[in-house]
Structures are given as structure tokens and as C-alpha cells.
LUMLUMTI-434977 format. One line per field, with one value per residue (C-alpha): residue number from 1; residue in one letter; x, y, z. Coordinates in steps of 0.5 Angstrom, whole numbers, plus 500, padded with zeros to 3 digits. Example, Ala and Ser with C-alpha at 12.3 -4.5 7.8 and 13.67 -1.06 7.14 Angstrom:
pos: (1,2)
code: (a,s)
X: (525,527)
Y: (491,498)
Z: (516,514)
***
This chain:
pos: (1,2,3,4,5,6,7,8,9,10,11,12,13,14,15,16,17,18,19,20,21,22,23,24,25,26,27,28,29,30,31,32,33,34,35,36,37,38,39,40,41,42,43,44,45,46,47,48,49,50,51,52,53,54,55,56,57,58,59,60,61,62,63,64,65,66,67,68,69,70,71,72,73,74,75,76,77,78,79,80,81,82,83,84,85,86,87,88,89,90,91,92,93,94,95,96,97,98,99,100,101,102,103,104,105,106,107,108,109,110,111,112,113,114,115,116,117,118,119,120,121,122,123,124,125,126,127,128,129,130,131,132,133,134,135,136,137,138,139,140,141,142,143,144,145,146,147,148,149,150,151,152,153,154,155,156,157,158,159,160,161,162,163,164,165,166,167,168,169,170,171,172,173,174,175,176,177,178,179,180,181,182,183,184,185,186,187,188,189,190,191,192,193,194,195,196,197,198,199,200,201,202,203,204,205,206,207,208,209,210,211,212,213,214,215,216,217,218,219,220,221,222,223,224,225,226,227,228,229,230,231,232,233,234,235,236,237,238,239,240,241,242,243,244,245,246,247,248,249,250,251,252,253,254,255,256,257,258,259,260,261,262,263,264,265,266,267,268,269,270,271,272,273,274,275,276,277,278,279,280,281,282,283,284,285,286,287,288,289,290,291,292,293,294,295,296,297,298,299,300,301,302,303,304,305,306,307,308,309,310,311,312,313,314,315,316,317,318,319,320,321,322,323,324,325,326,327,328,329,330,331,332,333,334,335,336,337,338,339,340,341,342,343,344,345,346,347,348,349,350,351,352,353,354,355,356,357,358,359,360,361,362,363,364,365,366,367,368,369,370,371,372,373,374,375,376,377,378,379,380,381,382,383,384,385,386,387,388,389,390,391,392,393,394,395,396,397,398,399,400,401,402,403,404,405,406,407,408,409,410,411,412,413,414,415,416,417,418,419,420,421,422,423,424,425,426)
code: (x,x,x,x,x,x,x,x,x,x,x,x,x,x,x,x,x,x,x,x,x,x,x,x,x,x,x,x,x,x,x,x,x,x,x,x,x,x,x,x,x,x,x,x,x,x,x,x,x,x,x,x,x,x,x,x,x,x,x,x,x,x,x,x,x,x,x,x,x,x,x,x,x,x,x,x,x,x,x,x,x,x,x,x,x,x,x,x,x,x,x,x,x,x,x,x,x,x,x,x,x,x,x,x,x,x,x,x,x,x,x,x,x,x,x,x,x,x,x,x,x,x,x,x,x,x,x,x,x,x,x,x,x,x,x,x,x,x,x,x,x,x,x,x,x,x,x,x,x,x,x,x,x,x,x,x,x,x,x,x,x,x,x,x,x,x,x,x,x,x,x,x,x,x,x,x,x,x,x,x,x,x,x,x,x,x,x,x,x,x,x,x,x,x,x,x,x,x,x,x,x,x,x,x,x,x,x,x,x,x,x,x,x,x,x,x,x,x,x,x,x,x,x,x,x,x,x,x,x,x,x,x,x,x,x,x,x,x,x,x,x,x,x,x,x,x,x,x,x,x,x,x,x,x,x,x,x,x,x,x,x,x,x,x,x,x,x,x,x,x,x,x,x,x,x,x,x,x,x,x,x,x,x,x,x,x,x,x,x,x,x,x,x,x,x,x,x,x,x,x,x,x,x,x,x,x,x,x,x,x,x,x,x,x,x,x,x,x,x,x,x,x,x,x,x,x,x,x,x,x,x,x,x,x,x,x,x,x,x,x,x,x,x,x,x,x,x,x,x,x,x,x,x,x,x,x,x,x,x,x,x,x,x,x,x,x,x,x,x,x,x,x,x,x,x,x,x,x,x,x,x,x,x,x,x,x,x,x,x,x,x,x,x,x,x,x,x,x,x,x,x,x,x,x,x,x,x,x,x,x,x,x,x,x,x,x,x,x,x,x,x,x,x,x,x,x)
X: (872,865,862,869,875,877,881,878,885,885,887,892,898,897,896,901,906,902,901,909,908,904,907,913,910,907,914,917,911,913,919,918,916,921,925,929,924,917,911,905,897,894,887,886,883,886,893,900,904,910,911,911,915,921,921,923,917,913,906,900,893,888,881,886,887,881,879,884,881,874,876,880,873,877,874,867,871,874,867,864,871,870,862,864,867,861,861,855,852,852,859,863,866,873,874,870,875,881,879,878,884,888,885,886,893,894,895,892,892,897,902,902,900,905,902,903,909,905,897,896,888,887,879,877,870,868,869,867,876,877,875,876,884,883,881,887,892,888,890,897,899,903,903,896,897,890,889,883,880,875,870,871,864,867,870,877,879,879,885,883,882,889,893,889,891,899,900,898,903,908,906,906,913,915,911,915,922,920,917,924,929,931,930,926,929,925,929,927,920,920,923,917,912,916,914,907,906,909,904,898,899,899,893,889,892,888,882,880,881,874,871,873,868,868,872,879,878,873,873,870,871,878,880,880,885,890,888,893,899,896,894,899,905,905,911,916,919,915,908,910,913,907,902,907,907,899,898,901,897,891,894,896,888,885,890,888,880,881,876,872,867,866,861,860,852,851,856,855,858,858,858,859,863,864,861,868,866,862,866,867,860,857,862,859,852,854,858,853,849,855,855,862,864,867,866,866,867,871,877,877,877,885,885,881,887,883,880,886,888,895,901,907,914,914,909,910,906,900,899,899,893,889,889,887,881,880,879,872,869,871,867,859,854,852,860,859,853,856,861,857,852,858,862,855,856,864,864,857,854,847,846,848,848,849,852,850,853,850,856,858,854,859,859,852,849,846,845,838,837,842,838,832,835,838,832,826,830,836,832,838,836,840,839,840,842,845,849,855,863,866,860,858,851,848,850,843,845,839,836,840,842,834,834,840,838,831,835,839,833,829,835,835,828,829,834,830,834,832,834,838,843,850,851,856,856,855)
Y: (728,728,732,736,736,742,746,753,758,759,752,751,754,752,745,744,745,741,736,734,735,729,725,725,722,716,714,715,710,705,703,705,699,695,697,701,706,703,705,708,709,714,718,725,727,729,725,725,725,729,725,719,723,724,716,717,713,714,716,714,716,711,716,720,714,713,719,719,712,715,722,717,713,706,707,702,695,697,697,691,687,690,688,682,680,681,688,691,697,702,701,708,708,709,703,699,702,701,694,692,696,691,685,686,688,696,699,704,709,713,708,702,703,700,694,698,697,701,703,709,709,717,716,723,723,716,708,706,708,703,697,699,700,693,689,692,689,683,682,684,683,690,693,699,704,707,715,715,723,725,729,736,739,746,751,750,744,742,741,733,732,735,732,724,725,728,722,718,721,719,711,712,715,710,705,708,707,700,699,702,701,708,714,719,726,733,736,733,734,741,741,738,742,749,746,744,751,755,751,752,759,759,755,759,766,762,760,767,770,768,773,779,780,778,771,770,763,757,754,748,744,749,749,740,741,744,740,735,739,741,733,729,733,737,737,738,744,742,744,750,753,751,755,760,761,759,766,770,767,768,776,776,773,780,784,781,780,772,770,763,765,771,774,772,771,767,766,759,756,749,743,736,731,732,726,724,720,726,731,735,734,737,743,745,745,751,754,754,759,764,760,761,757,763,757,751,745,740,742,743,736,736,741,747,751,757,757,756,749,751,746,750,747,750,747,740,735,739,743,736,735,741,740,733,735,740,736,738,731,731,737,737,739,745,748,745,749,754,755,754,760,764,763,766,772,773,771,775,768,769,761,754,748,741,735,729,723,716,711,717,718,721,726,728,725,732,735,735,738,743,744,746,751,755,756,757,759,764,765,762,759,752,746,739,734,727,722,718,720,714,710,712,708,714,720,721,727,729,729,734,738,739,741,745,749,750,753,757,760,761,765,769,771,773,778,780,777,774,766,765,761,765,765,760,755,749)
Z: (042,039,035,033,032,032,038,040,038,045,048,042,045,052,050,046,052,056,050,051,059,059,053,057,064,060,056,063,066,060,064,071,076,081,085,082,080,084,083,087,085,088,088,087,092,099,096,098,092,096,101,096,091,096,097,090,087,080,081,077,079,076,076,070,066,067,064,058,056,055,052,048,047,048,056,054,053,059,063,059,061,069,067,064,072,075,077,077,072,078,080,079,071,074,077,072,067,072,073,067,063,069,066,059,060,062,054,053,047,051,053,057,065,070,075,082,087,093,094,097,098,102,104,102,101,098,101,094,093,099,096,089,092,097,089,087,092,091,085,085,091,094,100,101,106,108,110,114,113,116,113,114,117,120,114,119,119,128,131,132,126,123,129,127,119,122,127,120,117,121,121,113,113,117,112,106,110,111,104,099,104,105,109,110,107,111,106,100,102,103,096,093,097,094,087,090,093,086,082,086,087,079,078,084,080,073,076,079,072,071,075,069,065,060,062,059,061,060,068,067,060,058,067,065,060,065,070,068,072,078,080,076,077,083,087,081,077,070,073,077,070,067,071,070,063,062,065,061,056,059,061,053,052,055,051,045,046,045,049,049,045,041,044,051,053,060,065,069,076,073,079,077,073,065,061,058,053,050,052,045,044,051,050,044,047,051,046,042,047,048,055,058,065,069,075,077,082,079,077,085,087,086,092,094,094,092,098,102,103,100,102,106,106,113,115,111,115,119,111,108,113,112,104,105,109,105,098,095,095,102,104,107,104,107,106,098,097,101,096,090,092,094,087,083,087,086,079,078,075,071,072,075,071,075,071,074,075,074,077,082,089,092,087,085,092,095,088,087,094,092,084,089,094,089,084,090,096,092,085,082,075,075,071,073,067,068,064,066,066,064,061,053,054,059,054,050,046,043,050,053,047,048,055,055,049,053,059,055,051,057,060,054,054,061,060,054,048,042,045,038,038,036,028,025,033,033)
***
């Protein structure tokens, strides 16, 4: 993944359990499709995978393909092969890759992904999705079910919205009746809602680990790693088990001292899409600087369950609504800043830095405005950089290891340091 290949000792127990989770799922996908074992595509953001699981249906979410493909570096042929077709430079990475994988064959490095049974397209936060999943019913000819979401405009959801999303979701039951020929099962719902909500309360127990000083966790490039669970498998037993077992590791990491880098220098708030492609390459131009993310906002886009958007097997539908509402992206601007300001002050940050996307507007639209309110309204340093999630041509190394370096430096100088990077970092 770039520069090194060398893990971090504290990512390598986790992530041997969650390595076995995810080969698993792509040998299952192997042999999933039909009507046996139908296939779902789904988006990550405000998605239903409970209620499709309960209809017995294999999920695929084509934004993780996506960037697997580019950890992988396998993720440019799929983006000239999308090019190749007409879709233009500025179209999202994710759907370049997606439609490009689908017109060479779907084999990825990881297993082959299964042609979709059913579109499940959950509007939540950006219309670029919807025509990304209409192509996709074009070219396989499969049912779509479009959620319509409003954006979520007060920090409760209103009561109308929640009711407009639930009456959706009964057509949408109706509709997966309909489309597997079997009946809607309350019980297997809530089941799968009860592994949601375990896995969910695992993952929120995770993240706020970042507020101890020094942070046990990595909450953006380390939080990534982990978010495979949460997003993918949600509503099964394996991904409640998972959190579960990666706190106490985290637990054991405060006991031990095993922390992210050996000596934690700046604590950061991190907005905004990795560069895949780079992943390991980026990563290292933090640690270089004892830079630990104690927060981040992307490892939300799967669910704002820390701030409260939690699925409730009492509550099936009405929770689902509220969570799909809930999704960061779906959220305004003003309820974004807002939880950004408010993650420097609960995880005491010393800075903000924002990664811009160049094919994602939904993402990094607002964020130069968000950039210039925390530096000269709250005194905030923050540092805006931008390169591309899925695209390796928008990656300039040499540029932002400049830029970031400078930051770091200009931090450290702030507080009265040497700015010298750690010994022995990259």
C-alpha cells in the first residue's frame, strides 16, 4: 500500500482476525447470485442491509470494492476502462471503477464480484449514486428500489421525515416480498437488528478510545482498517464478536503502552476521504511527525452511531429511518462543522487536517468554507490538501509531503519544539 509494507505491531492481531472475516465474505460472494442465493448492491450511507438480509439476500457494497481495488493498485485500469466509455475525468472514482470492473469482468484481486440480483440505491447525500445505480440497471437489467432521504437539516430528525422514510420502507418490504417470493419475517428483522446494535455499540466503545491521552487508536487510517465489519457486515453475529474482541485489544494497548507511534506529538481531527491508492504513502507523512488521529469523520459515513443514530430491534423501521437520515454525508453543513468543532474539543485536538477529494463533491463541497471558519473564526490550525480517493494520477507525493511537513512543523514551533521529525520514522 505505497511506501511500506511494513504493519504497525498494533494493527497486526486485529487485522488478522478481520483478514479471515473478509476473505470468508468474498469466497462466499463467489458462488452467491440467482435465486437461491440473490444478490443485493447496496451504498454505504443511510443503507438497509437488515431488512435485505432478512430476505436472505448477499450483500455487495460497490464503494468498498471500490476501494479495495485501489488499495490493491488494480483500481486505474478500471477508471480508464470507465473513461474509455465516455465518463468523463470528474465523475466519482467509485463509480469509474465500479463501471469499469463490470465491463472487464468483475475479477478483482480479492475474488470475482457477483453480477446484482437487486439495486438498493439509499439517497443519502449525493445524486451522483442515483445515476450511478440507474447505469447499473441498464446494463443488468435487475429490479432498483430507490429510498428517497431527505437531508437532515435540525440535529433531531422531524418527525415528517421519519414518517416519509418509514412509509418507504413498507413499500420497500412489499417490494422484496414480491421480488424473492417470500414473506416478510418481523422476527428475522429484529435479530439482525440485535447484531447491528451489538456491533454498533462496539465500534462507538472503539472510537471514543481516541479521547485518552495518549490515544490507544489510530481513528482515521487505523479506524479504516476496521471499518470493513461495521459497513459490511453489519447485522450478523461475526461483526458483533469482532468489536468485541478488538476492545479488548485496545483495553490491553493502554496496559501495555502500545500505542500508534512511539511518542505521541499532535493530535488531529481528520475530515475527509483517504487517498487509497496512497494509502500507506499518506499514513506515513503523519507518522513521521508523531501525528495521531484521535478523530475522524470518515469512518462515520457508514453511521453516526456515536451520535446516537443506533438501529433498535424495538423500534425496527422508525430506527431504521433515523440512521438512514443520520448518515454524515447526509447531514448539512452547518450540523457538519458543527461536529467537527465539537470533536477538537472532546478529544482535546491540537489541529484539523481536511483531505480533499477531487472526483467527490458531495464530500469535500463546504470544505474550503469549513477550512477558513476554523482557522480565523475558532483559531483552529487546519490544513487543506487534495488528491483523489480512487485515482492515482491526482496523488503528488512530493507536494503534500511539503505541505504537511510545513503544517507539522509550523505546529511544533507553536508550542516551542525543535519541528524534527521522530527518529527512525519515515
Amino acid at each position: 500500500m505505497g511506501a511500506s509494507t511494513e504493519e504497525p505491531s498494533f494493527l497486526v492481531s486485529a487485522r488478522d482476525r478481520q483478514r479471515e472475516m473478509i476473505e470468508a465474505y468474498y469466497a462466499d460472494l463467489a458462488t452467491a447470485g440467482g435465486a437461491k442465493r440473490p444478490v443485493a448492491y447496496m451504498l454505504v450511507g443511510g443503507n438497509l442491509t437488515e431488512i435485505v438480509r432478512s430476505f436472505g439476500y448477499e450483500v455487495v457494497f460497490p464503494e468498498i470494492v471500490a476501494l479495495n481495488c485501489a488499495i490493491k493498485h488494480v483500481s486505474l485500469p478500471n477508471i480508464l476502462q470507465a473513461e474509455a466509455q465516455g465518463y468523463g475525468l470528474d465523475v466519482c472514482g467509485y463509480v469509474k471503477n465500479d463501471l469499469g470492473l463490470q465491463q472487464l469482468g468483475g475479477q478483482t484481486p480479492f475474488g470475482r464480484i457477483p453480477p446484482p440480483d437487486l439495486l438498493v440505491c439509499s439517497f443519502s447525500g449525493c445524486y451522483v449514486y442515483v445515476k450511478w445505480w440507474e447505469a447499473l440497471a441498464e446494463k443488468f437489467g435487475c429490479p432498483l428500489f430507490l429510498l428517497d432521504v431527505p437531508y437532515l437539516r435540525d440535529e433531531r430528525p422531524p418527525t415528517e421525515d421519519l414518517g416519509y422514510i418509514v412509509a418507504q420502507l413498507n413499500e420497500f418490504i412489499a417490494f422484496l416480498e414480491k421480488a424473492s417470493d417470500r414473506r416478510f419475517d418481523p422476527a428475522s428483522l429484529r435479530r439482525t437488528l440485535a447484531h447491528s446494535r451489538a456491533a454498533e455499540e462496539g465500534w462507538v466503545r472503539y472510537l471514543a478510545s481516541g479521547a485518552r491521552r495518549p490515544s490507544p487508536i489510530e481513528a482515521y487510517f487505523e479506524a479504516v482498517f476496521h471499518m470493513f465489519p461495521i459497513n459490511v457486515l453489519r447485522g450478523t453475529e461475526e461483526a458483533a464478536r469482532f468489536y468485541a474482541t478488538l476492545n479488548a485489544e485496545v483495553d490491553e494497548r493502554v496496559r501495555s503502552g502500545a500505542y500508534p507511534v512511539p511518542e505521541e506529538k499532535v493530535r488531529l481531527v481528520v475530515e475527509g476521504v483517504p487517498p487509497y491508492p496512497n494509502y500507506r504513502t499518506f499514513w506515513d507523512f503523519f507518522r513521521k511527525w508523531g501525528a495521531v488521529s484521535v478523530a475522524a469523520t470518515y469512518p462515520k459515513v457508514g453511521g453516526l452511531f456515536d451520535r446516537g443514530f443506533l438501529h433498535d430491534p424495538a423500534r425496527p423501521l422508525e430506527s431504521i429511518a433515523e440512521y438512514a437520515l443520520g448518515a454524515y454525508v447526509n447531514q448539512s453543513w452547518p450540523l457538519r462543522r458543527k461536529l467537527i468543532e465539537e470533536y477538537v474539543r472532546e478529544f482535546a485536538a491540537d489541529a484539523v487536517l481536511i483531505h480533499g477529494i477531487k472526483s467527490c463533491r458531495s464530500f469535500t463541497a463546504g470544505q474550503g468554507d469549513l477550512r477558513d471558519r476554523l482557522i480565523h473564526d475558532l483559531g483552529i490550525p487546519t490544513l487543506y490538501i487534495e488528491s483523489d480517493h480512487e485515482d492515482p494520477r491526482y496523488f503528488a507525493p512530493a507536494q503534500i509531503k511539503n505541505r504537511m511537513d510545513a503544517f507539522f512543523e509550523s505546529l511544533d514551533r507553536r508550542r516551542g519544539g525543535a519541528a524534527e521529525p521522530l527518529r527512525g520514522a519515515p
